[in-house]
C-alpha positions as CSV (number, residue, x, y, z in Angstrom):
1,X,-174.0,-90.6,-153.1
2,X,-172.6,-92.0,-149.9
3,X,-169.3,-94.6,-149.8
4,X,-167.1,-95.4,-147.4
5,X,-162.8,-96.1,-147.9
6,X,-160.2,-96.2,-146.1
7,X,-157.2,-95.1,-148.1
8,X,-157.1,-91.9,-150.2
9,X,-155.1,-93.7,-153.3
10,X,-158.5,-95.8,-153.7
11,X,-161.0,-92.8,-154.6
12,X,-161.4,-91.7,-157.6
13,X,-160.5,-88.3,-159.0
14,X,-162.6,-85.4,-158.2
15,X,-164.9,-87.2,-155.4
16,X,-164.9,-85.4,-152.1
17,X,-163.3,-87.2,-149.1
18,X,-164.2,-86.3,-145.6
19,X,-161.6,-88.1,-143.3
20,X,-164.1,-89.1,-140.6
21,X,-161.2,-89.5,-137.4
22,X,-159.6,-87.5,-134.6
23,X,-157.2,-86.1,-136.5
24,X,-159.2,-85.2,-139.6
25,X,-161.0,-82.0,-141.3
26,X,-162.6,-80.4,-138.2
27,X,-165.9,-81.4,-139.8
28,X,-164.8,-85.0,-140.0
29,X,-163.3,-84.6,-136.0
30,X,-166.8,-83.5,-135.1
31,X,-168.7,-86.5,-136.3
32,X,-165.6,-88.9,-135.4
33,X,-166.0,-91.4,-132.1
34,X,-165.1,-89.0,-128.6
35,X,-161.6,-90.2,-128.0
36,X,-162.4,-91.6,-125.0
37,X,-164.6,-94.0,-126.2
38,X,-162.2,-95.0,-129.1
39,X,-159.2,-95.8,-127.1
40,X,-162.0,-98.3,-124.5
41,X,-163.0,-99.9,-128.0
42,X,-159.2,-99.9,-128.9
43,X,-157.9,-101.2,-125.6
44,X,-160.5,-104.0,-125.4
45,X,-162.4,-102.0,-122.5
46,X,-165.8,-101.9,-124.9
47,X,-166.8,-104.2,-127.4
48,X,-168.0,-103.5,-130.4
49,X,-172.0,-103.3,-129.7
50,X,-170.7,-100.7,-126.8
51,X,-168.8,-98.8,-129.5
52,X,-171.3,-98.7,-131.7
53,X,-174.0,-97.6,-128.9
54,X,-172.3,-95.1,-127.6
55,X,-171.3,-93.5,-130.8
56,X,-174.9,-93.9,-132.7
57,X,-175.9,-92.0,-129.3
58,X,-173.6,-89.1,-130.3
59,X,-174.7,-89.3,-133.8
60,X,-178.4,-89.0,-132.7
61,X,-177.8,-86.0,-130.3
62,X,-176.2,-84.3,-132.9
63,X,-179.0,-85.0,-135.2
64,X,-181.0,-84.4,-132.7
65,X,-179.9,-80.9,-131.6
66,X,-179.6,-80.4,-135.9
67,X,-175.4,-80.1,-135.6
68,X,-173.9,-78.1,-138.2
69,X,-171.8,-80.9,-138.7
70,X,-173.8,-83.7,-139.1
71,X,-176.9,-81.4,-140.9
72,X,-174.0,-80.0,-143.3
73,X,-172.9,-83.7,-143.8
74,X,-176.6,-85.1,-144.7
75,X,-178.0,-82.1,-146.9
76,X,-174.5,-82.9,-149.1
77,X,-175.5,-86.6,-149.5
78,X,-179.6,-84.9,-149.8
79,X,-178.7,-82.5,-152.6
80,X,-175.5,-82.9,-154.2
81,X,-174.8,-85.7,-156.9
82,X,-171.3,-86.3,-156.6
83,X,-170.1,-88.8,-154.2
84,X,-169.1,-88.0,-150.9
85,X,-166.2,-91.2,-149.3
86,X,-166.2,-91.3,-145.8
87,X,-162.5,-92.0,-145.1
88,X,-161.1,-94.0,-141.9
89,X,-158.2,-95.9,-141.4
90,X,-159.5,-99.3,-140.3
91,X,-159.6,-101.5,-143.4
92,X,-162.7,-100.8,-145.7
93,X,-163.3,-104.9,-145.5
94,X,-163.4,-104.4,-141.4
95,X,-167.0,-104.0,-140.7
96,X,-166.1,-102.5,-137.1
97,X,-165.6,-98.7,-138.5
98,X,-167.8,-96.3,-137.2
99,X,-168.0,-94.8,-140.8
100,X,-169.9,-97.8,-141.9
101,X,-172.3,-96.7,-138.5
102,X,-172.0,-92.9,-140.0
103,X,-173.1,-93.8,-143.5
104,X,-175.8,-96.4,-142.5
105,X,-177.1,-93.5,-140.1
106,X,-177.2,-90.6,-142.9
107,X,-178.9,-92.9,-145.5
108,X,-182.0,-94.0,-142.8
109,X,-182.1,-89.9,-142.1
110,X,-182.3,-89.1,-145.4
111,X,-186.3,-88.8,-145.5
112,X,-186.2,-86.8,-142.3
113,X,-184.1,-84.3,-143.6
114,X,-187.1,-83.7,-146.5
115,X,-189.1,-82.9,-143.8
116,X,-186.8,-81.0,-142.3
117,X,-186.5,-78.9,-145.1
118,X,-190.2,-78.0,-145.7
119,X,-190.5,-77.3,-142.2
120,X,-192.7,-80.3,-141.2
121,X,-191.7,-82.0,-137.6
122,X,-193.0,-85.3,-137.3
């Protein structure tokens, strides 16, 4: 299972975090915003439908070119059943995070990754 938070405190004990930001697990800094294009959103330079293209680009490429990060990312939420919290630092009720982008983006690729799996390209 897939959530998003935004403060460790809030999780409960024995889920898995992966702090999705720039200065996170180097897992999480792989699938976090380039820092470029975080500090344009940040500074007012891109609004948020910017943002979010440019970093559901970078998402796809990565799925695209089947990451490590991302694939490891998506067979976790695939196979495992514990719950997986993608962690930021905006405010969880802020729906301008790009882990709420990350987690909408590994649920739709969920039934690609089956393929995937069995070898099948569509």
């Amino acid at each position: 299972m897939l959530k998003t938070a935004w403060r460790y405190s809030q999780l409960p004990p024995g889920d898995l975090r992966l702090t999705i930001f720039l200065r996170g697990s180097f897992l999480g800094r792989q699938l976090a915003p380039d820092k470029d294009v975080l500090m344009k959103y940040k500074n007012g330079e891109l609004d948020w439908d910017a943002f979010t293209q440019l970093y559901l680009e970078k998402i796809q490429k990565m799925w695209d070119a089947k990451n490590e990060a991302i694939m490891t990312v998506a067979r976790f939420v695939h196979e495992d059943k514990r719950t997986l919290w993608l962690v930021c630092w905006e405010a969880e009720n802020n729906p301008h995070c790009h882990r709420h982008l990350l987690k909408r983006f590994l649920e739709e690729k969920a039934s690609e990754l089956t393929t995937l799996q069995k070898g099948v390209t569509t």
